[in-house]
C-alpha positions in Angstrom: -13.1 -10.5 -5.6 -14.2 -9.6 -2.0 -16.9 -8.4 -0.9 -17.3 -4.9 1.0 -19.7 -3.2 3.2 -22.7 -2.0 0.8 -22.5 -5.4 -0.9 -20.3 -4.6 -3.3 -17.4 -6.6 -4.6 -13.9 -4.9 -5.4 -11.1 -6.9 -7.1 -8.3 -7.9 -4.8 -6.1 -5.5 -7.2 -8.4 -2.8 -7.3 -8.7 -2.5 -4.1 -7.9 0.5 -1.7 -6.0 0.8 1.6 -7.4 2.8 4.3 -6.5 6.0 5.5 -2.9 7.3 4.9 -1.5 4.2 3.0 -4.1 5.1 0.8 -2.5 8.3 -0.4 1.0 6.1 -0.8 -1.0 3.4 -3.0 -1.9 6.0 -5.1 1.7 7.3 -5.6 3.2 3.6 -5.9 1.2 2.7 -8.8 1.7 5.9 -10.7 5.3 4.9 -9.9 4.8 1.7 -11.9 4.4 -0.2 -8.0 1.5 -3.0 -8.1 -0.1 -2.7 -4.8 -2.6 -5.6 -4.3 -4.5 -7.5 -1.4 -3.2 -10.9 -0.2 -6.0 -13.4 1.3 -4.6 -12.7 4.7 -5.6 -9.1 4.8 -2.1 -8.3 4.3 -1.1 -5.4 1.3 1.6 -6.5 -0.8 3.3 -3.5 -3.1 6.0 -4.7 -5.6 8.2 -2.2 -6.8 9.5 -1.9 -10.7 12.8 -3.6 -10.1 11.3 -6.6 -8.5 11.3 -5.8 -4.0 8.0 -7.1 -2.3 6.8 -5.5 1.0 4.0 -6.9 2.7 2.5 -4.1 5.0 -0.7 -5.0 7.4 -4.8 -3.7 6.0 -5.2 -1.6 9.1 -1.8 -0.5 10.9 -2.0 0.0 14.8 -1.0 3.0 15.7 1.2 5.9 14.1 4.2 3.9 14.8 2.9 1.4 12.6 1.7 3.5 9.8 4.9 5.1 9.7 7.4 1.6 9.9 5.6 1.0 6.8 6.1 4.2 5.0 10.0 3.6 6.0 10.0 0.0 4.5 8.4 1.3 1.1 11.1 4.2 1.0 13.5 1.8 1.2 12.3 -0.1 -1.3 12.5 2.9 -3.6 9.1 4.3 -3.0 9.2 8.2 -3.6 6.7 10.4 -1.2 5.9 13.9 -1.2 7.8 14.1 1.9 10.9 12.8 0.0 10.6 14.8 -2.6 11.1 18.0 -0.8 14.3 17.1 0.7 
């Protein structure tokens, strides 16, 4: 468990990422993806057939948010954005 602002404590696999890779957590674990929190701060989402990406808590700028997005897709990760090609 760690602890959040407002006292509460939120399992390390319960746990939510902020802002947009929030949205993609949601779709990778009704994809069968487990997306949990490392000790370092660091997400880690496993996909179904086995690939681990390890994508930062809070990425730096747009750029970042969207290298990660990338990496997930190629793990097999399928967003909204995909699914309209």
């Amino acid at each position: 468990m760690r602890p959040v602002p407002g006292g509460q404590a939120v399992s390390r696999s319960r746990a939510r990422p902020p802002g947009p890779l929030a949205e993609l957590a949601g779709l990778a674990r009704r994809q069968g993806w487990t997306v949990t929190l490392n000790r370092r701060n660091h997400w880690r989402w496993k996909a179904p057939g086995g690939a681990v990406i390890f994508t930062e808590n809070t990425p730096s700028d747009r750029r970042g948010w969207l290298n990660s997005r990338a990496r997930l897709r190629a793990a097999g990760l399928r967003d909204k954005e995909r699914e309209r090609r």
